[in-house]
N, C-alpha and C positions, 0 to 999 in steps of 0.2 A: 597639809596646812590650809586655813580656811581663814588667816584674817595678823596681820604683824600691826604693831604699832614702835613708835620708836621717842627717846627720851634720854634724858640725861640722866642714868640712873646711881651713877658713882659722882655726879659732881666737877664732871673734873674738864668741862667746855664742849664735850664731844658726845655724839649721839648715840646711845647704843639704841640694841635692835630686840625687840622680843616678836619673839614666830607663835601662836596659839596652832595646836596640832589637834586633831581627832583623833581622840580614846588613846593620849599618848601627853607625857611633858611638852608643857612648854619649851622652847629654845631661847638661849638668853644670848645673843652674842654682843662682846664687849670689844665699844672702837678704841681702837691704840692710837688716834691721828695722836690725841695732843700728850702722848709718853716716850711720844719720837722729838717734842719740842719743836717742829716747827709750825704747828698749825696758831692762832691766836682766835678767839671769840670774844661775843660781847652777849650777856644771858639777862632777861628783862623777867623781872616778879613785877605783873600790872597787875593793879587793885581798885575795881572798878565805884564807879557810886552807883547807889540803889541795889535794885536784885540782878543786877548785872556784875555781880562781884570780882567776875577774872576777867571781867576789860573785853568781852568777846565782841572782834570787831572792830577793836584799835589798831589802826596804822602807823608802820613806826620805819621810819626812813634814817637811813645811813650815810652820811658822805664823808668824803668824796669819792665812796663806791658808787652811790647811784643805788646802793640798795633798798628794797620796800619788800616789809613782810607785814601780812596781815594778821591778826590775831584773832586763826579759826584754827584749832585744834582737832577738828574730825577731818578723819580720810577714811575716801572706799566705803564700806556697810559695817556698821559700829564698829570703829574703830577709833581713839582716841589719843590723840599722842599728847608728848610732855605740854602740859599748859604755861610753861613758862616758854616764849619763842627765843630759838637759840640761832644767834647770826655767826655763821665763821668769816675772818675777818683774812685778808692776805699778810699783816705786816702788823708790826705793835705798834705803830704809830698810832696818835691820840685821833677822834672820831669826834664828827658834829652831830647829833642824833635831833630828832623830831618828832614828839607822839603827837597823833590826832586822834584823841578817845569819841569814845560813840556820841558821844552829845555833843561835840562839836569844838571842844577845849580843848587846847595846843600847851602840849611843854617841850619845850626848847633846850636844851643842852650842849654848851658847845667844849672841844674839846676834853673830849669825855678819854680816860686810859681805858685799852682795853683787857680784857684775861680778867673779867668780874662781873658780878650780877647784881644789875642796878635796880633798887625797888622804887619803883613808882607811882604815886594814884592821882586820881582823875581827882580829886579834891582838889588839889594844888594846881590844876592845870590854867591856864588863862582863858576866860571864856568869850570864845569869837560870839555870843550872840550881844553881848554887851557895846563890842565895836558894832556890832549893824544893826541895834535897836532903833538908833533914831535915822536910819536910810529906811526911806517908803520902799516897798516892792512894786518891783513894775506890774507883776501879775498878781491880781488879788480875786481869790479861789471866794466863786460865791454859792452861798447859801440859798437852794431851790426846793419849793414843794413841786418840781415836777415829780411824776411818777411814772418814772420809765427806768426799767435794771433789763439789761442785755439778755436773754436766754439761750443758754447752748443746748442743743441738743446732746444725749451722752452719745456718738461713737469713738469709737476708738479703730484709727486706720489703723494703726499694727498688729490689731485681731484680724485681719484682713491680708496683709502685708507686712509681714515680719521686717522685711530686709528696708525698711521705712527708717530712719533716722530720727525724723519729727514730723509733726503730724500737719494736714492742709485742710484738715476740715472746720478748723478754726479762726479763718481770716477774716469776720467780721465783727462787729458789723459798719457797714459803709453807708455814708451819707450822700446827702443833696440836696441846699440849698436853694431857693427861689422864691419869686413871689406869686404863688400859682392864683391867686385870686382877686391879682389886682388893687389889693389893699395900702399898697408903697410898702409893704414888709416884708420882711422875707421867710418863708417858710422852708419847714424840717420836714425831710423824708429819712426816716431811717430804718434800712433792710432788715428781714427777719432772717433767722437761721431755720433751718429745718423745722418744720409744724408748728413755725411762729408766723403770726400776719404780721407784715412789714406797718409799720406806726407812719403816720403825717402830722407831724403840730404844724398848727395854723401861727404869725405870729400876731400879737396884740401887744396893745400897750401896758397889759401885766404882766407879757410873757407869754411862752410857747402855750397854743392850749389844742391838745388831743383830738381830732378829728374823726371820725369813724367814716372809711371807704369800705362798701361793700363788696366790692371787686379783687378788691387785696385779698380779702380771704379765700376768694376762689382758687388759687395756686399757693397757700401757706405750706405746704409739702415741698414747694422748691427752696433752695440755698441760696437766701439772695446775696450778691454779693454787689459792683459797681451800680450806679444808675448815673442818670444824666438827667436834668431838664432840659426840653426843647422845644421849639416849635413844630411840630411833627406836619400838620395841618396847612398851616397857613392861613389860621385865624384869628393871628394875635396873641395867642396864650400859650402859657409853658404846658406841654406832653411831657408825659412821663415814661423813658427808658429802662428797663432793670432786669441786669445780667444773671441768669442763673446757674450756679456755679457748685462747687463740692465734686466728693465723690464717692456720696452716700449710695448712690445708684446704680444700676446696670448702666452701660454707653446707651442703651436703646429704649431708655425711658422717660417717658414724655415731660417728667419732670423738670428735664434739662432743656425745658424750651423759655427761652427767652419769652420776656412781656413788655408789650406798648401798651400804653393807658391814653388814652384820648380824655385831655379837660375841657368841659365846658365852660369856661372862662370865670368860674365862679369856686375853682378846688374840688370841683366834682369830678372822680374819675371812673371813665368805661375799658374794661380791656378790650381789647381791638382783636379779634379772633385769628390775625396774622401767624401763621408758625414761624417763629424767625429764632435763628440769623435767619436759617435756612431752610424751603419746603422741604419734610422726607428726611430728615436726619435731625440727630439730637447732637449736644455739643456741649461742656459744663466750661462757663464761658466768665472770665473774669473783670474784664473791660469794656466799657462804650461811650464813645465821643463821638460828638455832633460838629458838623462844619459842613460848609456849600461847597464844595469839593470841585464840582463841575461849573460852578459862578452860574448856575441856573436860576439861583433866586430863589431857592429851598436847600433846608438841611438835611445830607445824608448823613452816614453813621457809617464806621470802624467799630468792628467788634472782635475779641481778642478770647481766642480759645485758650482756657488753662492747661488741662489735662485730659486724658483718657483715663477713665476709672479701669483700675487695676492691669493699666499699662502701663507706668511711671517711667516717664524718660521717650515715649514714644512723642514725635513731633506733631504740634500742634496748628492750625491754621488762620492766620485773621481772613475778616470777611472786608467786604466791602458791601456797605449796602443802599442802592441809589433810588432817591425819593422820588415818585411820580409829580409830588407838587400837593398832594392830595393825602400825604401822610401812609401813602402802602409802598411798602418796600420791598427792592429784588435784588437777591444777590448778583452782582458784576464781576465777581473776585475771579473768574475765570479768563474774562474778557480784558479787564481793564488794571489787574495787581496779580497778574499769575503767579510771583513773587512770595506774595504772601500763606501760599499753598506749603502745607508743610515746613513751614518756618522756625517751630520751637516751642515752649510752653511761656504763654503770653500772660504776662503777669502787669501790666501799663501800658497806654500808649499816651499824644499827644499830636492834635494837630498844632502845627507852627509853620508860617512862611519864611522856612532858611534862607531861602535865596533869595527874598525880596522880592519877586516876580508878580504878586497879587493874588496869587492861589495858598492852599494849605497843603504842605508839605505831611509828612506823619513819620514818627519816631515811636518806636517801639525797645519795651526793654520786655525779661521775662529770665528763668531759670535756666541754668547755662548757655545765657544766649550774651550776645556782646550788644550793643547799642546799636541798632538796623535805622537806618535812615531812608525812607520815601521821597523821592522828589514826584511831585505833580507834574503833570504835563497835559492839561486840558481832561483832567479826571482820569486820568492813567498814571497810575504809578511805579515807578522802576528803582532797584535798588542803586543809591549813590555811587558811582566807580570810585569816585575818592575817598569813602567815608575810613578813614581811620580805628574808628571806635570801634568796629566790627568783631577789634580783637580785643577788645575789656568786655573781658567774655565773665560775668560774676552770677549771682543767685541775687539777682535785682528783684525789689520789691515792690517798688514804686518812682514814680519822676514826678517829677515838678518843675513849671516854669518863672523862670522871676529874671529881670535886670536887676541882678545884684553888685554890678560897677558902675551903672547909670549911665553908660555909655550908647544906650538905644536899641540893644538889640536883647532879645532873651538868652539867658543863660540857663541850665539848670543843675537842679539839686536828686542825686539818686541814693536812694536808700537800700542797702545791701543787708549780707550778714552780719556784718561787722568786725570785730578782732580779738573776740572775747571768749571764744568757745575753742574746743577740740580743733575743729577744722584750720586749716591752712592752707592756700594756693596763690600761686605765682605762678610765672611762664615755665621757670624751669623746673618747677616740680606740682603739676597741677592738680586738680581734683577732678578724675577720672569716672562717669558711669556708664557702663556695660549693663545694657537692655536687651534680652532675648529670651525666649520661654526655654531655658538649657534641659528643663525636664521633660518638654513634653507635653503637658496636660492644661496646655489652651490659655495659659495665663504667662503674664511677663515676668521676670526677675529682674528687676532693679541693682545689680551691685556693684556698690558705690566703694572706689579707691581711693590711696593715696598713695603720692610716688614718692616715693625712698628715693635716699642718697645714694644709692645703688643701682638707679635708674630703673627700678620693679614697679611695679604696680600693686598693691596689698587691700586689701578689703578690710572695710571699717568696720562689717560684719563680723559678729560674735561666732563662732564654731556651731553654738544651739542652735539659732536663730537660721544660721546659712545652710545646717540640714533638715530645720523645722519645714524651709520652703522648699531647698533641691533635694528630698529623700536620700536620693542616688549616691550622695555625697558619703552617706554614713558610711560605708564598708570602704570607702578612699581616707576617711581621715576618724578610724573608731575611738580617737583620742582626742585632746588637747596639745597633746607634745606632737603629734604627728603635724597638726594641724599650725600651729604657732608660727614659722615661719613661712609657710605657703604665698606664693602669689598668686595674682589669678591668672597666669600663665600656667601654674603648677595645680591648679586647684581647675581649670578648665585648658581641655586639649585645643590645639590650633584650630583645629576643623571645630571646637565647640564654638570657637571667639569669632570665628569666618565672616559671619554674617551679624555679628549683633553691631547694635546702633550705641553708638560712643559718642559721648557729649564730655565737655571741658569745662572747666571752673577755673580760672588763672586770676581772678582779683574777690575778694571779700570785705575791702572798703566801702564805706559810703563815700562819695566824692562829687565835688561838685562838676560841671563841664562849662568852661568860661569859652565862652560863643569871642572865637575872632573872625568872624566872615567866613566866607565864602567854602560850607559846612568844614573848618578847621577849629579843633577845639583845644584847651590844655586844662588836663586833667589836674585838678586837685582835692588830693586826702581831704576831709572832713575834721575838725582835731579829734583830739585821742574820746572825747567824753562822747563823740557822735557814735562813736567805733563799740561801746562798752557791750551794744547787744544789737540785733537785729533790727531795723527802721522798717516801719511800713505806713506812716504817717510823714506828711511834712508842709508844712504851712510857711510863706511870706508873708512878712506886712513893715512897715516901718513903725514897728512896737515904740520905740524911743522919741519919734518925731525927729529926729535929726539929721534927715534928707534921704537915709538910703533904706535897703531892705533888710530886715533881718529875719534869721530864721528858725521855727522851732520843730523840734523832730520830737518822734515816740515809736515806742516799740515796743518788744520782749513775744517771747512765746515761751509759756510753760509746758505745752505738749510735746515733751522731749524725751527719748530715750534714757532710762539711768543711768545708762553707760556711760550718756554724752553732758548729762547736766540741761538743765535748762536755760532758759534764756532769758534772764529777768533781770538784768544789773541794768536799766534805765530807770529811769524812775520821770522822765522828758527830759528835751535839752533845751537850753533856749541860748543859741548862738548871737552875738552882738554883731553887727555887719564895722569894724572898724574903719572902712574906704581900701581900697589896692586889693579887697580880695581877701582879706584877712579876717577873720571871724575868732570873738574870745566869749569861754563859754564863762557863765557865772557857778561858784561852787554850789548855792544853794538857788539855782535859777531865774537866780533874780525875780522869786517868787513861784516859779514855776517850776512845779514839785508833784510829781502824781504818780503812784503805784498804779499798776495795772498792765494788761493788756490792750495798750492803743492801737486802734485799726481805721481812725481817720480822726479831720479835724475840717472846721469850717470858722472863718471869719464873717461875724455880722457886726457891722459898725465895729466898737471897740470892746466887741465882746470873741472869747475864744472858745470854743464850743469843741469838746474833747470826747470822741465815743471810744469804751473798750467792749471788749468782750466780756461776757461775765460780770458787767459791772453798770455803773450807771452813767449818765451823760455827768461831765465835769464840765462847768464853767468860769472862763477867767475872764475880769476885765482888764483892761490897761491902757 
């Protein structure tokens, strides 16, 4: 058998089943629920307007089950089931129904019988853009001759790494804001991705305008990913920081070296011939913040390792890197944050003074890692004995800080997985990865679990894929049926699992952390629309004017596994800050509406400034 679809094919409420076989009949099998009499349904013929003719993509809600079926007819690899969607219902009682068709039109039905098939179309439906024609949007998407469209370069990690999920070589591109020339405006730095030179718009009073830095194109071979402006020097003017990251590369190539740019106070920038983070070793590095750490009266840097190329899941290390005063910098991270040695794959940090004390504390988030907390102590830092959060251990993407109770202290906003894809973890059934070379031959195996109600551990790994990478595996499982229940207790011996390095996944929310003093925090879910896909953007500002902060998020990643689906149901969010912590999203974001891959965002004045991958800068006012 190579592919089932299933339908009502007798009519009669209930779903039969057809099986397609190779070089053999089809199998028809025919369900008996509703000739036993007790099952009851309710079956929908939708008729859409336009070349959208069967409504694909209308939502249609059920109460007071609570039920919601969308109307997408494909499953699995061409496969297509009944286009009419059919709801079984528990009891004959009368139903309140609700279609939301694709253009935005609501029809309403209340006590509706059930055991019949209601036809419906979008013509007749009530059309919500009529109610919010004459509401202005908060965000209004403008019209630019800039010319700049994101560039990816083509690899593919799973040519590389089968036992990969989705892919990291796509996480930009990342900004940076400043006003590096002095002019009261503020300027655009935006990263390139592999064998692109990183772009700088200058701003003016028509707008962003292109700059050409000779220097950039010196390292256009590196993956840029974070930067910072700073005063690196001590001359007045913003330097420029920027992470090089990916892992397109061997660990041991020079690619993966960080760049300082020294400006001459005019937007003119020199690379600084420093190998940093650090002399003698390469590092493919995702984070860097600026703060006076030591209260010396110069800015040192945190720098935040992501990964080891084709070690996935091996632990990563931030730096600490302290300023002469003079803008050359030396690693301390031995002396002064031993801590930070082997710590995880470092995906954000953040300096912030938690305890009020006058120094910068640093928070770090990153990929099965919980929320680490640094407390300063005269430019040493040690990890929090209290810190709670250690154990919202998620695949954190980003943080951000903002007073979003106005209460005086910072709180923040972290952007996760989300709740919308295959995955799922919690404490008591978590998401499990086992790192170790099981074969032998000098490279890691990644393999990523989940735990059963059974208390096993099962890999998300396909049977192909898991002996594409461990060989060894073939003559242990020469089938699918062998292979189908295994765990990776059964599928690796005690002595294989001995020593490999296990990391934990227990949360896939985005959530905000509401700051009550003294580093104690209470965790709160994001609503459901923050949840729909992956966040790896997130911006503050008081959009509305009406005292507090509100916030807007972006995400998606399309380089996803088949298996697993992609990850593209954002389209941005834009959260209203209501007061008490409470945040209401708008259906059509109160303007703000944007497909793509978002990989940052920047506020200038009362302009919102949205970069994807792949794509071009998007601007909103408001």
């Amino acid at each position: 058998s190579n592919g089932s679809a299933y339908g009502d094919l007798d009519n009669d409420g209930d779903l039969d089943l057809v099986v397609n076989n190779l070089n053999m009949n089809s199998f028809i099998y025919q369900n008996t629920t509703m000739d036993s009499g007790h099952g009851h349904y309710l079956k929908f013929d939708l008729k859409g307007e336009g070349q959208n003719v069967q409504a694909i993509g209308s939502k249609i809600e059920v109460e007071p089950y609570g039920i919601t079926v969308e109307n997408q007819p494909v499953r699995g690899f061409q496969s297509s089931m009944d286009i009419r969607p059919n709801i079984g219902l528990k009891t004959a009682e009368p139903v309140d129904v609700k279609v939301t068709w694709p253009s935005g039109k609501i029809t309403e039905l209340k006590k509706v019988s059930v055991d019949q098939t209601l036809a419906l179309e979008e013509k007749e439906g009530t059309s919500q853009e009529k109610i919010d024609a004459t509401a202005t949007k908060l965000f209004q998407k403008v019209t630019t001759n800039l010319e700049y469209v994101h560039r990816e370069n083509r690899f593919v990690d799973f040519d590389r790494d089968r036992l990969l999920n989705h892919m990291s070589s796509t996480d930009g591109p990342r900004m940076s804001m400043a006003d590096v020339n002095g002019d009261g405006k503020n300027d655009l730095f935006i990263g390139g991705s592999k064998s692109t030179t990183p772009t700088l718009f200058l701003g003016s009073t028509t707008g962003l305008k292109s700059k050409t830095t000779a220097d950039f194109d010196k390292n256009r071979n590196s993956e840029d990913m974070e930067s910072v402006f700073f005063d690196a020097d001590n001359d007045g003017d913003l330097d420029l920081y920027v992470c090089s990251g990916g892992i397109e590369y061997s660990q041991y190539s020079t690619d993966f070296l960080d760049r300082l740019y020294i400006n001459d106070g005019s937007g003119n920038f020199t690379l600084s011939e420093q190998q940093l983070p650090v002399k003698g070793s390469f590092h493919s590095t995702s984070t860097a913040r600026a703060a006076d750490i030591d209260n010396d009266g110069d800015q040192d840097l945190f720098v935040g390792e992501r990964t080891v190329p084709l070690k996935y899941g091996i632990s990563c290390s931030g730096f600490i890197l302290q300023n002469d005063g003079q803008g050359n910098f030396t690693d301390v991270t031995a002396e002064n944050a031993p801590a930070l040695q082997n710590i995880g794959m470092i995906t954000d940090a953040l300096f912030q003074d938690l305890d009020t004390d006058g120094d910068q504390d640093l928070i770090i988030v990153g990929e099965f890692m919980g929320v680490e907390i640094f407390t300063n102590e005269n430019g040493h830092f040690s990890r929090e004995p209290d810190n709670e959060l250690i154990y919202l251990k998620g695949w954190w993407n980003t943080i951000h800080a903002s007073d979003l109770d106005n209460d005086g202290d910072m709180d923040f906003v972290l952007g996760n997985h989300g709740l919308n894809s295959r995955f799922r973890a919690s404490e008591e059934n978590p998401i499990t990865l086992y790192s170790k070379d099981f074969d032998g031959n000098g490279y890691i195996d990644p393999i990523l679990t989940f735990r059963s109600d059974d208390g096993k551990d099962y890999p998300y790994a396909l049977r192909h894929d898991l002996i594409e990478q461990i060989k060894v595996l073939t003559k242990k499982f020469p089938d699918y049926k062998s292979f189908k229940n295994a765990s990776v207790k059964e599928i690796f011996s005690e002595e294989d699992l001995k020593n490999a390095d296990t990391l934990e996944a227990t949360i896939l929310a985005s959530v905000i952390l509401e700051n009550k003093g003294e580093f104690k925090f209470n965790v709160r879910q994001l609503p459901v629309e923050a949840q729909f896909s992956t966040i790896y953007a997130i911006a503050t500002h008081d959009f509305d004017n009406d005292g507090d902060q509100d916030i807007v998020l972006g995400g998606n990643l399309y380089n996803v596994k088949p298996e697993l689906g992609r990850y593209d149901a954002s389209y941005g969010v834009y959260l209203e800050n209501s007061g008490g912590m409470e945040f209401k999203s708008h259906s059509n974001g109160n303007g703000f509406k944007l497909k793509g891959e978002i990989r940052d965002m920047a506020i200038d004045g009362k302009k919102l400034i949205v970069a994807r991958n792949r794509d071009s800068l998007a601007i909103f006012n408001f």
